[in-house]
N, C-alpha and C positions, 0 to 999 in steps of 0.2 A: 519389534513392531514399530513401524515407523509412523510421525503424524500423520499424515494421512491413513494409515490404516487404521489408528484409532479410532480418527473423525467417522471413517465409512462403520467402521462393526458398531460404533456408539451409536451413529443414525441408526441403523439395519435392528438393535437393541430395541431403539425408541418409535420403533415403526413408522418411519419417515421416509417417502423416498427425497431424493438429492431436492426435487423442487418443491416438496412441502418445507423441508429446512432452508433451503435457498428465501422462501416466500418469510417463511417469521424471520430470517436476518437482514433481510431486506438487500439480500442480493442475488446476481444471477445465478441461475443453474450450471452456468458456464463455471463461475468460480467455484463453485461447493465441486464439480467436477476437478477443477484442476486441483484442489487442495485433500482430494481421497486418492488423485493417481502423482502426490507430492509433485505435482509441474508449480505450485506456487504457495505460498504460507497465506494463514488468515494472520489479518493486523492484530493488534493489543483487545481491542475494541469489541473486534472478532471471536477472538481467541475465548476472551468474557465470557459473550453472550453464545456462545456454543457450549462452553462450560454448562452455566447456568440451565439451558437449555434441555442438554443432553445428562446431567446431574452427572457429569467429570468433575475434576479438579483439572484445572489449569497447568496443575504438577507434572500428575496423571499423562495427560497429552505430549508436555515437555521432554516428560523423563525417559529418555531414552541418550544416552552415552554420547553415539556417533551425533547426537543431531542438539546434544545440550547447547554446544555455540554457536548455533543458526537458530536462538530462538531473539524472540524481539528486546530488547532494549529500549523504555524510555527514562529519560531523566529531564526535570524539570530548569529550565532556562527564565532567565531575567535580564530581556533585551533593556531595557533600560542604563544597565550598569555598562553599556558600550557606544554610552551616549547620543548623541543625535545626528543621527546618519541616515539613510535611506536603508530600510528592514533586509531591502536583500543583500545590500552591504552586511549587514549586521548580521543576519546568517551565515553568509557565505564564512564571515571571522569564526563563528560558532561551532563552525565544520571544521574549519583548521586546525581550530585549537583541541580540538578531538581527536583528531588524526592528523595530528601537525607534518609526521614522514610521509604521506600518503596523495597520492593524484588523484582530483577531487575532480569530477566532470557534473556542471550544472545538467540536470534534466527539465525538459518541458513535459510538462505529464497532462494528460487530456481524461478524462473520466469516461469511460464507456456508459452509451444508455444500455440500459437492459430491454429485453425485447418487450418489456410492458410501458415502459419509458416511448420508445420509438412507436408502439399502437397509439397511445394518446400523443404524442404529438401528432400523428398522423389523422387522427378525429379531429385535433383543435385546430389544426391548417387547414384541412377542408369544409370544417363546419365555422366558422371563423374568418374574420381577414387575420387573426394573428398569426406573423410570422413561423416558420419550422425551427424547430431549434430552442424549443423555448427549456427542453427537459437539459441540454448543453447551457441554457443561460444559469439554469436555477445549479447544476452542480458546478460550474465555471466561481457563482458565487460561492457557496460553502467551502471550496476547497480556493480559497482567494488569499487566507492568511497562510496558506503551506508553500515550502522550499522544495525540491527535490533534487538529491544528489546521489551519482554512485561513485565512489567510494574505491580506489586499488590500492591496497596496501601488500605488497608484497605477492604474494599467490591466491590471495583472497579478494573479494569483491565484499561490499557492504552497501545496502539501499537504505539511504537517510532521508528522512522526512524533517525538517525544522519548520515549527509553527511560531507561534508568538509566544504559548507558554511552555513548551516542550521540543528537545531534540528527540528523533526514535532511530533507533539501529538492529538494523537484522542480516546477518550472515546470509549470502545467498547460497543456494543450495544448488541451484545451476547456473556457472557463469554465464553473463548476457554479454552480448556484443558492447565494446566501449570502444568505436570510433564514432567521432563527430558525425551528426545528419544519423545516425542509425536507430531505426525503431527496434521498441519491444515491449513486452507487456508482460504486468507484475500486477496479481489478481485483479481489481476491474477497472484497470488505466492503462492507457496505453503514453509510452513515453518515446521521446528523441532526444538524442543525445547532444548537448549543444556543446561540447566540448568542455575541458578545464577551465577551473574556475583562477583569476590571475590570484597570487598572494594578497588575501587580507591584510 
């Protein structure tokens, strides 16, 4: 059985449909969709609060053979010990040094609103002078300290995340396009591809 089939029979279990669970993880129906038809994984974060939620183990969901090395990966970092440089500097070394044989292509990754996101912004612009885009400003902030990189190492792809205190690594399950200028999307962001990143 695969994760996403777990995530779907464990909802269907917990008498949930996709956008009752989507609403307590505080995300779209879009993504609870694409991670029961495996088109994309929940993050670490995710992974958690679905556990917890749907009273899984974390294991549970994992353990499955074919799919053990496309599960997530974080490990704690300490940008400081690479002295004082500009953070995307100091990321981008971070990646290297992780997959030092591997073609590292920086992403620009943009946060989808969810369709509850895009109704209030569209009340707060027309009942308001404040500007549209305000649900784009507040996630533009949250996700301000993260890197996003994918990752070719050989026949494999890997979508890396570096923050300030943690790198994460997750096997992709379906290659994405890796040329320069190319979009795609990896559960609720949508990314481009800006090309390899030069040697750290």
């Amino acid at each position: 059985m695969t994760l996403g089939e777990k995530i779907k029979e464990a909802r269907a279990a917990g008498g949930l449909t996709q956008e009752e669970l989507a609403s307590k993880l505080m995300v779209s129906r879009q993504a609870v969709t694409k991670w029961e038809t495996d088109k994309g994984i929940p993050d670490v974060e995710n992974l958690k609060l679905i556990s917890n939620l749907l009273g899984i183990s974390v294991d549970y969901l994992l353990d499955d053979k074919e799919r053990l090395e496309k599960s997530i990966i974080r490990e704690s970092i300490t940008l400081s010990q690479y002295g004082r440089k500009r953070k995307k500097v100091i990321k981008d070394k971070v990646v290297r040094e992780k997959y030092p044989n591997a073609v590292i292509h920086t992403l620009m990754g943009i946060q989808k609103n969810t369709k509850q996101e895009k109704i209030i912004d569209n009340l707060v612009g027309f009942l308001t002078d404040a500007p549209f885009g305000i649900p784009n400003i507040i996630n533009n902030v949250k996700n301000i300290d993260k890197e996003f990189y994918l990752v070719l190492k050989g026949d494999k792809q890997f979508f890396v995340i570096v923050t300030d205190e943690f790198i994460e690594s997750r096997q992709m399950v379906h290659k994405v396009i890796n040329q320069k200028n190319e979009k795609f999307e990896i559960d609720h962001f949508q990314f481009t591809n800006c090309g390899p990143i030069v040697n750290a």
